[in-house]
Structure formats: structure tokens, C-alpha cells
MIVOBA-156385 format. One record per residue (C-alpha): residue number from 1; residue in three letters; x, y, z. Coordinates in Angstrom, 3 decimals. Each point is the difference from the previous one (the first is absolute). Example, Ala and Ser with C-alpha at 12.3 -4.5 7.8 and 13.67 -1.06 7.14 Angstrom:
# MIVOBA-156385
   pos   code         c1         c2         c3
     1    Ala     12.300     -4.500      7.800
     2    Ser      1.370      3.440     -0.660
***
This chain:
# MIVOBA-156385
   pos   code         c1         c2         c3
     1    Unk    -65.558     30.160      2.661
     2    Unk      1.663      0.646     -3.346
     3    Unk     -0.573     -3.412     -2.300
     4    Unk      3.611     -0.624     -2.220
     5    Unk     -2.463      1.405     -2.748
     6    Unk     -3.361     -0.226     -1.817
     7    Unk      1.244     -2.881     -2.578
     8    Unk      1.790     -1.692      2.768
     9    Unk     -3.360     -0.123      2.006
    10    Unk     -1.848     -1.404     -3.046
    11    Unk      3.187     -2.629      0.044
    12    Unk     -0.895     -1.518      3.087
    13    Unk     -3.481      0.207      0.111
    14    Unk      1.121     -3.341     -2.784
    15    Unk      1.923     -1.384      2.906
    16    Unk      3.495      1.779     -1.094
    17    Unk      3.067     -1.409      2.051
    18    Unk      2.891      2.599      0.909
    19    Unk      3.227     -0.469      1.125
    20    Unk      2.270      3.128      0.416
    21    Unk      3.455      0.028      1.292
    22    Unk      2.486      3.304      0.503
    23    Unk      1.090     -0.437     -3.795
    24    Unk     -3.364     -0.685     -1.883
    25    Unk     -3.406     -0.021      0.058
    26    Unk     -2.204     -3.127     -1.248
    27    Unk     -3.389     -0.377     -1.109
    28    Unk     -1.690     -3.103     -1.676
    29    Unk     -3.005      0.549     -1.550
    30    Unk     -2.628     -2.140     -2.075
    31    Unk     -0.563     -2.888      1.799
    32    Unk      0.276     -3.061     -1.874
    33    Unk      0.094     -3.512      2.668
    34    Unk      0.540     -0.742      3.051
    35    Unk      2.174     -3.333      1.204
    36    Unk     -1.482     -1.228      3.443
    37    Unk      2.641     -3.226      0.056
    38    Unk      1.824     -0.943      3.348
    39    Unk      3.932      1.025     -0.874
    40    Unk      1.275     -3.592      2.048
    41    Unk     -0.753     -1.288     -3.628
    42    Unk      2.783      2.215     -2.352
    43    Unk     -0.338     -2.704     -2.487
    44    Unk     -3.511      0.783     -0.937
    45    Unk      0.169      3.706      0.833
    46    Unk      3.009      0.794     -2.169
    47    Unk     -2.071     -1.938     -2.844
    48    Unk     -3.445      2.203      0.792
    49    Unk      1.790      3.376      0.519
    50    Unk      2.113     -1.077     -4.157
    51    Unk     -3.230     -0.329     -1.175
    52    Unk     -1.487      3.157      1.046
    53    Unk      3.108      2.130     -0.948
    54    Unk      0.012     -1.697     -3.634
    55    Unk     -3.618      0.545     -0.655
    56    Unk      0.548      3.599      1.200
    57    Unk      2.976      0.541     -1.542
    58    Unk     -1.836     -1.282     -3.642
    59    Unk     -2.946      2.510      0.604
    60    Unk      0.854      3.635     -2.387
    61    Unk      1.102      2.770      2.132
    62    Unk      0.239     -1.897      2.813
    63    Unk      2.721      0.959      3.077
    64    Unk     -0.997     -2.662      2.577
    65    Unk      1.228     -0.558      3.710
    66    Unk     -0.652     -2.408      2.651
    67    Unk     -0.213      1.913      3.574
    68    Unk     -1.391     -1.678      3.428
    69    Unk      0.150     -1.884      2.662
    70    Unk      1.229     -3.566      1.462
    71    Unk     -1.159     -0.448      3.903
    72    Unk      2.428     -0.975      2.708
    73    Unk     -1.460     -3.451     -0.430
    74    Unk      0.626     -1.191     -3.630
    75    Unk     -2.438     -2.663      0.514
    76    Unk     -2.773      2.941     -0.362
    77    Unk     -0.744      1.141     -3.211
    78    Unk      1.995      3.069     -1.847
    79    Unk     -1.408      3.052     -1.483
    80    Unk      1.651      0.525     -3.177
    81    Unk     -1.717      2.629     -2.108
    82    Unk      0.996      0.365     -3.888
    83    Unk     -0.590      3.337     -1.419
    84    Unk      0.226      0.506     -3.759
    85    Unk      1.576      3.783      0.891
    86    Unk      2.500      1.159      2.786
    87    Unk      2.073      3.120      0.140
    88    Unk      3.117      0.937      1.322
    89    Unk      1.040      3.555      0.439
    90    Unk      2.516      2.165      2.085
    91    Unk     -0.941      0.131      3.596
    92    Unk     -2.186      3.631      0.730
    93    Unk     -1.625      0.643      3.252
    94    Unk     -3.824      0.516     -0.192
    95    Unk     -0.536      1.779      3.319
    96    Unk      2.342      1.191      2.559
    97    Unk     -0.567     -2.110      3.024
    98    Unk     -1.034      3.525      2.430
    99    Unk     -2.849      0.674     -2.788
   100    Unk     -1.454     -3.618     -0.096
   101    Unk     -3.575     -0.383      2.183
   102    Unk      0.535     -2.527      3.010
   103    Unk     -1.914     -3.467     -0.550
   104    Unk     -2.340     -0.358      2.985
   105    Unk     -0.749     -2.958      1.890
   106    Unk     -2.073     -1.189      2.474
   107    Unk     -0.846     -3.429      1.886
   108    Unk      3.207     -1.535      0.464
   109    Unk     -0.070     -3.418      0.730
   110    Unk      3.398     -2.107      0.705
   111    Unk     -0.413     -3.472     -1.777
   112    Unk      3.398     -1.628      2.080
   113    Unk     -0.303      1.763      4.170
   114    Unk      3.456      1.115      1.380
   115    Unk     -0.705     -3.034      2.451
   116    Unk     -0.559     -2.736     -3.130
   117    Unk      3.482      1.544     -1.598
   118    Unk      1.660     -0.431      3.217
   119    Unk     -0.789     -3.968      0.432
   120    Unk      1.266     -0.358     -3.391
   121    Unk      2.927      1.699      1.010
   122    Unk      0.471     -2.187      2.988
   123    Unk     -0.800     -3.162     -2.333
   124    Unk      2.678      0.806     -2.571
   125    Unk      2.830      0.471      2.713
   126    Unk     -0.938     -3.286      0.975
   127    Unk      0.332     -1.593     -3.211
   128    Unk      3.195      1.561     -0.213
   129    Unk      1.132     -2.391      2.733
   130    Unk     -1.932     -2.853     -0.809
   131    Unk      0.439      0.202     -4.241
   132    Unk      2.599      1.094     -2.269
   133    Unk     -1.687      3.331     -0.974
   134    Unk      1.836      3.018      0.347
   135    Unk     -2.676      3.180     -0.725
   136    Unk     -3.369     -0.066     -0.256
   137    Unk     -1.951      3.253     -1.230
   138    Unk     -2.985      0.623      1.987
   139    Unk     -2.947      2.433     -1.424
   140    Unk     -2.878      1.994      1.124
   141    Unk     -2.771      1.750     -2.041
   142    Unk     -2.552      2.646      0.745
   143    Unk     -3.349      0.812     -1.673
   144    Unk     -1.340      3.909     -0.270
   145    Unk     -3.323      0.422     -1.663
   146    Unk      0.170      3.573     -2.775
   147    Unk     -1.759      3.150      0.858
   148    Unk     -0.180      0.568     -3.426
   149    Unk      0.425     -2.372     -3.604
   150    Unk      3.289     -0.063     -1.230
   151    Unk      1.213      0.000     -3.564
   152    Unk      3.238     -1.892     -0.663
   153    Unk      1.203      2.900     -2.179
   154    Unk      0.169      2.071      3.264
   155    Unk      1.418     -2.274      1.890
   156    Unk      2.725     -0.765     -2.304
   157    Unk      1.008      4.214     -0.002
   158    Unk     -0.041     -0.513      3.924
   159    Unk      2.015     -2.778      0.328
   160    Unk      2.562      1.350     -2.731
   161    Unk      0.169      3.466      1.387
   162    Unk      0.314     -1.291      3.652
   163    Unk      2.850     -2.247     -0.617
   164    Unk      1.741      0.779     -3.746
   165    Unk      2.663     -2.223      0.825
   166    Unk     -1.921     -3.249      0.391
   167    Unk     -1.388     -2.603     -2.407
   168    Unk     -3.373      1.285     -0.194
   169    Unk     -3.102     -2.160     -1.402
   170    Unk     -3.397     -0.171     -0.147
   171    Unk     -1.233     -3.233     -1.836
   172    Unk     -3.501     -1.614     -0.502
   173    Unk     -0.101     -3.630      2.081
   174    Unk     -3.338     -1.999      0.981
   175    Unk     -2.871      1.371     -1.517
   176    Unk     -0.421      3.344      0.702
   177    Unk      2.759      0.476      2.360
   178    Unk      3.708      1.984     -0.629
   179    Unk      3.120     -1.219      1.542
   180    Unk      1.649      3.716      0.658
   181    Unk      3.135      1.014      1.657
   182    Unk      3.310      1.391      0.158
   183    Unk      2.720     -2.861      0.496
   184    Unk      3.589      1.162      0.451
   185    Unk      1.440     -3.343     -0.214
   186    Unk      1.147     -1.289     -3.745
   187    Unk      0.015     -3.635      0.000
   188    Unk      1.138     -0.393     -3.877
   189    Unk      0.525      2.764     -3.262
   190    Unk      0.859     -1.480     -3.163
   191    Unk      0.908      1.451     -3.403
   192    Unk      1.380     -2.640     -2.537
   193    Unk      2.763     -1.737      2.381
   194    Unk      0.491      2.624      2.345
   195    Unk     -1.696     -0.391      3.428
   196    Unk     -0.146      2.324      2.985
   197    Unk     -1.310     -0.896      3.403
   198    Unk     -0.161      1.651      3.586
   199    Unk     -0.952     -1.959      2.939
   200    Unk     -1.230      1.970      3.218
   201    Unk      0.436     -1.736      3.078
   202    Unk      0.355      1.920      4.053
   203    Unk     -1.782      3.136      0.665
   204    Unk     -0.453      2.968      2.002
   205    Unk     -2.737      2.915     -0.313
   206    Unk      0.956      3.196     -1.433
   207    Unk     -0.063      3.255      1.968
   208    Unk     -0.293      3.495     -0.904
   209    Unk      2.953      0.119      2.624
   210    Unk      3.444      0.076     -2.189
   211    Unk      1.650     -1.118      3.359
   212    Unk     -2.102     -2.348      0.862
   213    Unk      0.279     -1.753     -3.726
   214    Unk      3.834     -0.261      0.378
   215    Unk     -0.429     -1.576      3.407
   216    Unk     -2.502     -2.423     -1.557
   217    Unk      1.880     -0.570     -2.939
   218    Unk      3.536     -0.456      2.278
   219    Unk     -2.658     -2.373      1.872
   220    Unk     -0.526     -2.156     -3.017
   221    Unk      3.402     -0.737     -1.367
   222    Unk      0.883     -0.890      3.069
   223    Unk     -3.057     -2.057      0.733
   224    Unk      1.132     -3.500      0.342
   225    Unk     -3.996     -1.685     -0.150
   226    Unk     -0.554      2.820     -3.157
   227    Unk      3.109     -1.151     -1.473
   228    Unk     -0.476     -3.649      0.368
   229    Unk     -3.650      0.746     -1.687
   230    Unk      1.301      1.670     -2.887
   231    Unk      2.873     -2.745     -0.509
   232    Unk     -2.624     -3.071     -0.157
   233    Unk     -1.692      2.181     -2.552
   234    Unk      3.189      0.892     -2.135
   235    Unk      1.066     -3.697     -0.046
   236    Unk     -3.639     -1.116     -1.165
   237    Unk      0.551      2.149     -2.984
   238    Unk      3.698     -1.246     -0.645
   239    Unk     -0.796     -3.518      0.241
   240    Unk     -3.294      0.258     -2.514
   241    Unk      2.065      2.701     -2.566
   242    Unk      2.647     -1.037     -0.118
   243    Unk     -0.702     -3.414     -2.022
   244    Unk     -1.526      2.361     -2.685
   245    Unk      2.603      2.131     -0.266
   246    Unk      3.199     -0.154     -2.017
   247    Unk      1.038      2.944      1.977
   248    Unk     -1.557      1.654      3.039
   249    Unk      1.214      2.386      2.865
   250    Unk     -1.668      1.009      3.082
   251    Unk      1.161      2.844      2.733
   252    Unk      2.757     -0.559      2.267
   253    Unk     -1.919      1.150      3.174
   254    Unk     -3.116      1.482     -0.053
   255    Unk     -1.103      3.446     -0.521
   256    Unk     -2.989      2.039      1.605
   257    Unk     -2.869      0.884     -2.644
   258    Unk     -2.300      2.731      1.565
   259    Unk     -3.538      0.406     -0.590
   260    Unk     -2.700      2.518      1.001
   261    Unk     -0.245     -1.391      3.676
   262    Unk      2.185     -3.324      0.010
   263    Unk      3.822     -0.548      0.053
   264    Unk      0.949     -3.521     -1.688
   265    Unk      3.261     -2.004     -0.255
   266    Unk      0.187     -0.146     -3.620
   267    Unk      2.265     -2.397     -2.376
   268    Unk      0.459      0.113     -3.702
   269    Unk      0.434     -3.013     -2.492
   270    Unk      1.066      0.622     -3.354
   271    Unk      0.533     -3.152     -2.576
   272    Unk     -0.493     -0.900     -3.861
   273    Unk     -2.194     -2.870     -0.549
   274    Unk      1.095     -3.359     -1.650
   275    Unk     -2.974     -0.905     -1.629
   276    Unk     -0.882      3.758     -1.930
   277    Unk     -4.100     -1.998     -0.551
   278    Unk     -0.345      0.355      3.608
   279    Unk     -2.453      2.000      0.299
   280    Unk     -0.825      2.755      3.028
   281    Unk     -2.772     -2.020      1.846
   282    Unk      2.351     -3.043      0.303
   283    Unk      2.810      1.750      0.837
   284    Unk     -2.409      1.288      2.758
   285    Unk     -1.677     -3.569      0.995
   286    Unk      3.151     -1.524      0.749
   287    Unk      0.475      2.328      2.602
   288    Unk     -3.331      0.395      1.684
   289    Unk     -0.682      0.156      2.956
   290    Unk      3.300      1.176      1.386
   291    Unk      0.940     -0.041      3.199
   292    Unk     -0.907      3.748      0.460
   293    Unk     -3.828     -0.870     -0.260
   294    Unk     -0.095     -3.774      1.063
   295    Unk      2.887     -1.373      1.995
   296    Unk      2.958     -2.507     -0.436
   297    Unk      0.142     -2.695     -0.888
   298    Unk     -2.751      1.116     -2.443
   299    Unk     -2.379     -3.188     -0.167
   300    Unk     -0.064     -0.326      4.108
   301    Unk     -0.462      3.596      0.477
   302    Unk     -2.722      0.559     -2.500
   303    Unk     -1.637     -3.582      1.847
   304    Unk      0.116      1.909      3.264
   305    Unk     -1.808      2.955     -1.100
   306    Unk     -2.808     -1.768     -1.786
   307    Unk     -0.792     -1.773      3.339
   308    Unk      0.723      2.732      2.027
   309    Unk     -0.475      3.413     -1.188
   310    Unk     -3.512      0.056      0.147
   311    Unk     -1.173      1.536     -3.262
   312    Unk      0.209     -0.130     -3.722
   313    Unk      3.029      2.423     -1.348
   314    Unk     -1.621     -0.616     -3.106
   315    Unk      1.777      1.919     -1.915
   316    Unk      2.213      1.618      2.128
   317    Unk      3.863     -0.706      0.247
   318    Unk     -0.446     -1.643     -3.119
   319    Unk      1.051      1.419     -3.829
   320    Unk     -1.520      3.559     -2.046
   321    Unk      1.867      0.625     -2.930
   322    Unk     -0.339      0.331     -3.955
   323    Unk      1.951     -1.626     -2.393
   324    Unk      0.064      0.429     -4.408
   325    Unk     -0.594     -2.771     -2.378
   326    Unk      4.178     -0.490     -0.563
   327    Unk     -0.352     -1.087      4.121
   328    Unk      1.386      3.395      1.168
   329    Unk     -1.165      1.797      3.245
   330    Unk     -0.394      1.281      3.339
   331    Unk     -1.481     -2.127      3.084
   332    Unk      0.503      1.382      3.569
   333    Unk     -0.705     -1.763      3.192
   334    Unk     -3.898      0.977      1.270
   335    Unk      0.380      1.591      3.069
   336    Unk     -1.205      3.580      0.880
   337    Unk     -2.987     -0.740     -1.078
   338    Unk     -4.040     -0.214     -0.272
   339    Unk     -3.423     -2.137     -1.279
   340    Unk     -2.655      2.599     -1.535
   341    Unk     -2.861     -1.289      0.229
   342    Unk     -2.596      2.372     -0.638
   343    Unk     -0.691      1.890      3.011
   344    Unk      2.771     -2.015      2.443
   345    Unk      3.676      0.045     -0.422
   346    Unk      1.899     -2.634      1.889
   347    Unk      3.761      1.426      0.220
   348    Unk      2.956     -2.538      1.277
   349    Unk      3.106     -0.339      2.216
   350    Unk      2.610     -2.493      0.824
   351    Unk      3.335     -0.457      2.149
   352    Unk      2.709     -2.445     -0.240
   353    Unk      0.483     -2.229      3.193
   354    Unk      3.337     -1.707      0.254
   355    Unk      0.823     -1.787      3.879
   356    Unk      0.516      3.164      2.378
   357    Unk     -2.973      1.979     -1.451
   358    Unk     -2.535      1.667      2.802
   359    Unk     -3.590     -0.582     -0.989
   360    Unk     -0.710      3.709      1.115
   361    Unk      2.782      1.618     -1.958
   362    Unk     -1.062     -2.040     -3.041
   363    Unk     -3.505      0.902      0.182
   364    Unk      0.944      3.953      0.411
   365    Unk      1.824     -0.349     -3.517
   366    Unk     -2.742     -1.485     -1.814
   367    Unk     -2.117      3.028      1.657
   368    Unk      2.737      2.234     -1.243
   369    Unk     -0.173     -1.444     -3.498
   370    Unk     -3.981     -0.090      0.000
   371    Unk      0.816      3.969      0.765
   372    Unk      2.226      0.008     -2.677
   373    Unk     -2.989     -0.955     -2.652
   374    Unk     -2.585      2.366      1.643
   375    Unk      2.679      2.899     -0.685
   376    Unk      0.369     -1.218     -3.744
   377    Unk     -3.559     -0.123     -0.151
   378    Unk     -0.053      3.657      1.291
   379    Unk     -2.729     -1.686      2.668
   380    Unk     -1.854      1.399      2.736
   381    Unk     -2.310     -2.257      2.455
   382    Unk     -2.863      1.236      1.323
   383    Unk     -0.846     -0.889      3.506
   384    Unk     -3.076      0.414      0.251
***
């Protein structure tokens, strides 16, 4: 596989984070600290994460960023790197996607069965009729052992080249483990006042069929479960941005975003902040977890799945992002993506389930969507 490029290699062998969209390209470098704190506690996060960026900030030369991680569960602790250098340059693709070498895997070993995922299923409909919840997002995750060591340079030209339209990142977390993935979901963008987000909520998979897309897609806005989804998730946002906002506007109906193998019902908020101090990652916290990757209302839902789910997300369907030292940023929601861990990769998939939902047509989307990281990660298993 082609690395990005020989000083880009030597970047992250120093634990580099990335984070590339369609318009840029972003590379920290020169690791300074890491913050480990739980995010539940802003207070004394905002107050760690000022005192990193003003020592930075006071060093010569110095062009710091904070990019990382929070976990679904806020109670766990963060991974906040602070690098004294970061990048930012025009978006330029560093392999086509037909020339990249397919990442091979072996062992796979499903950490949540089909059968686990379906009692959950059952469970939540249940406490739909019992409770005032009204979604719960239910999970699964795999584990594939490497054929062969990767190098999160690589992986970072696979991901971007597979899917240039996504939020792409690869970011150090836990020792010597990388978060890495290629979320299309924006969950908050803010420069000075402005802020941008774009909530994904209902899907379908993506064929190579045109016909079969426009069926799919005519399926979807018409879709009264998928529609009901994606509203619980648009209010969500309203309620929580709107209180920060002296102005904010969000689509009239929603649109479909396409990715490499998934069609989404797709909404856009736009709004100018109040409070112009408020910076990216708090912006961000006061929305996580949404509806899209925990369930409504948000503190039931996210109860549910911590008794029920069967795993640790970890970091999954929780925060990756970067933001400056003036508090501006990026952080998308983590979904479409995977643990490194040496030579094991655990990759991760999720569906929304609202009263109505089949347990066997919600398991064969989060298959669909664990297909839809293999792809980006140009993946082949081998069966042997």
C-alpha cells in the first residue's frame, strides 16, 4: 500500500492524529499531553484543556491543536492529545481507491451474536410500552485478527481514498491503540460564531443498481418508522441549540446524503452562537449522545444500553474531532468505525429501534453498515 508519504510515516510513528474531510487535510504532529479526564465534569475539563492551550500557545513557534476522542460514556475517560504542530492544507487524494492493496483479515469473532442483538431488540420494544422512551440504538461489534501489521499512515490513505466525502480520522486513544474511521455524520463545525451541523438519522444500503437506489430512496421519504427516527433526532438538536443560539435554522424536511454503500435521511442546522467563547468541544458536549447513536429520551436510552447491550462501545458512537486554541473546530459523531490494536481491529455497527422495528431487519442493517466499514477499509476476510 502507498503510505500518504515518507514524512507523514515518520509523523505517526510519534502518534500523529489525522482528520481529513472533502475540503482539507489535517495533520497534528509533535505530541505534547494527553488529557485522560471523564467529559461529565466540563467544569474541570474546560479548565485542564485552557491550561494546555496557554502553555502551548506561550512556547516559540508553536501551532498547537487538541484532536481526540470522548467515549459514548462520558463517565470514561477522554483522549485529548495536544500537539505543539498541526497542519491544514487543501484536500489531495493520496491513492486512487482501485490502486490501494486490500487489508486482510482473518479470525472473525462477533463480540454481540445476532441472537443477543435480537433479545435486546425484543427488550427495548418492551420498554417502549412499559417506559417513556421512544428509540433506543442497539450495537454490535466484530473482532478480525491482521494478516499483516498495519501502519496508521496507510490506513488513513485507505480510508480517505475509499470514502473522500466522509470525516475521515485516525487518532491515537489508550496506549498504543488508534481510534480510525470514516464518519459521515457532522455533529458540530464552528468558526468564530458560525456553526454548521448535519444530523443522519433512517437508512437504506446503497446499490450499484441506479433503479434500485431511487426505489430505496422513494422508500425512505416515505418511511413513516425512518421518518419518525430522524424527527426525534432533529428535535434533540433543536431543543439543545437552540438556547445557544441567537439565530439558528435547520431544514424544512429532510434530504438524502449518499455515501459509498449507505443512503441516509440527512438534515442541516445552521445558527450563530450567543456566547462567541464557546468553544467547539462544548458546543459538541451539549449535544452528545444524540438520538442517532443512543435513543430518546437521552438519559433512559443510554441507561438501557449500558444494561443491555452487552459490551463496552468504548469509544464508539461517542465524539472524534479537533479543535484550535481560539475553541474552533470540527467533531463528528463516531460511527463507521474501528479499535487498532496491534494485530486485531474491532470495527462497529448500530441501528436505531423506535416501536414497530423487526429485530431481523435491524440486525441486517447493522450487517450492512459493518459492510460499509470493511469496503472503506478496502477489506478482504480470509476464510480459512
Amino acid at each position: 500500500m502507498q503510505s500518504i508519504n515518507k514524512q507523514q510515516d515518520e509523523f505517526f510513528d510519534n502518534k500523529i492524529s489525522c482528520f481529513f474531510t472533502k475540503d482539507y487535510h489535517l495533520f497534528a504532529h509533535d505530541l505534547a499531553e494527553t488529557i485522560s479526564l471523564p467529559a461529565i465534569d466540563q467544569t474541570t475539563l474546560n479548565q485542564k484543556i485552557q491550561e494546555c492551550f496557554a502553555h502551548l500557545v506561550d512556547q516559540e513557534e508553536a501551532n498547537p491543536i487538541l484532536v481526540g476522542a470522548i467515549p459514548f460514556d462520558t463517565t470514561k475517560p477522554s483522549s485529548l492529545n495536544f500537539y505543539r504542530q498541526h497542519r491544514k492544507q487543501n484536500s489531495t487524494s493520496a491513492a486512487s481507491a482501485d490502486a490501494l492493496s486490500p487489508l486482510q483479515l482473518k479470525n472473525k469473532k462477533q463480540v454481540i451474536e445476532s441472537q443477543h442483538f435480537g433479545k435486546a431488540v425484543e427488550s427495548a420494544i418492551e420498554a417502549f410500552s412499559s417506559r417513556s422512551l421512544e428509540k433506543i440504538v442497539l450495537s454490535q461489534a466484530v473482532d478480525f485478527e491482521l494478516l499483516d501489521s498495519q501502519k496508521p499512515a496507510d490506513l488513513a490513505s485507505t480510508l480517505s481514498a475509499q470514502n473522500p466525502y466522509a470525516y475521515t480520522f485516525v487518532v491515537p486513544v489508550d496506549q498504543d491503540s488508534y481510534l480510525l474511521g470514516a464518519s459521515p455524520e457532522l455533529l458540530i463545525s464552528k468558526r468564530n460564531q458560525a456553526i454548521r451541523s448535519n444530523p443522519l438519522a433512517g437508512s437504506r444500503p446503497r446499490s450499484k443498481d441506479a433503479a434500485i437506489n431511487d426505489l430505496r430512496t422513494s422508500e425512505l421519504q416515505a418511511s413513516t418508522k425512518d421518518l419518525y427516527e430522524h424527527q426525534i433526532v432533529v428535535d434533540n438538536i433543536l431543543q439543545n441549540l437552540d438556547p445557544l443560539c441567537q439565530e439558528l435554522e435547520v431544514s424544512k424536511q429532510p434530504e438524502i446524503l449518499e455515501t459509498t454503500t449507505m443512503l441516509h435521511l440527512s438534515s442541516v442546522f445552521q445558527g450563530t452562537l450567543k456566547d462567541q467563547d464557546l468553544n467547539a468541544l462544548n458546543v459538541a458536549l451539549s449535544l452528545h449522545p444524540t438520538p442517532a447513536v443512543c435513543g430518546s429520551p437521552t438519559n433512559l436510552a443510554k441507561q438501557f444500553i449500558l444494561q443491555h447491550e452487552g459490551y463496552d462501545r468504548e469509544y464508539y458512537a461517542g465524539l472524534v474531532g479537533w479543535m484550535d486554541a481560539h475553541g474552533n473546530g470540527e467533531w463528528v459523531v463516531t460511527i463507521r468505525c474501528g479499535l487498532l490494536s496491534g494485530q486485531s481491529i474491532r470495527l462497529y455497527a448500530g441501528a436505531g429501534i423506535v416501536m414497530g422495528s423487526d429485530a431481523e431487519m435491524e440486525w441486517n442493517e447493522t450487517e450492512a453498515k459493518m459492510q460499509t466499514m470493511l469496503k472503506t477499509l478496502n477489506a478482504s476476510i480470509d476464510a480459512r
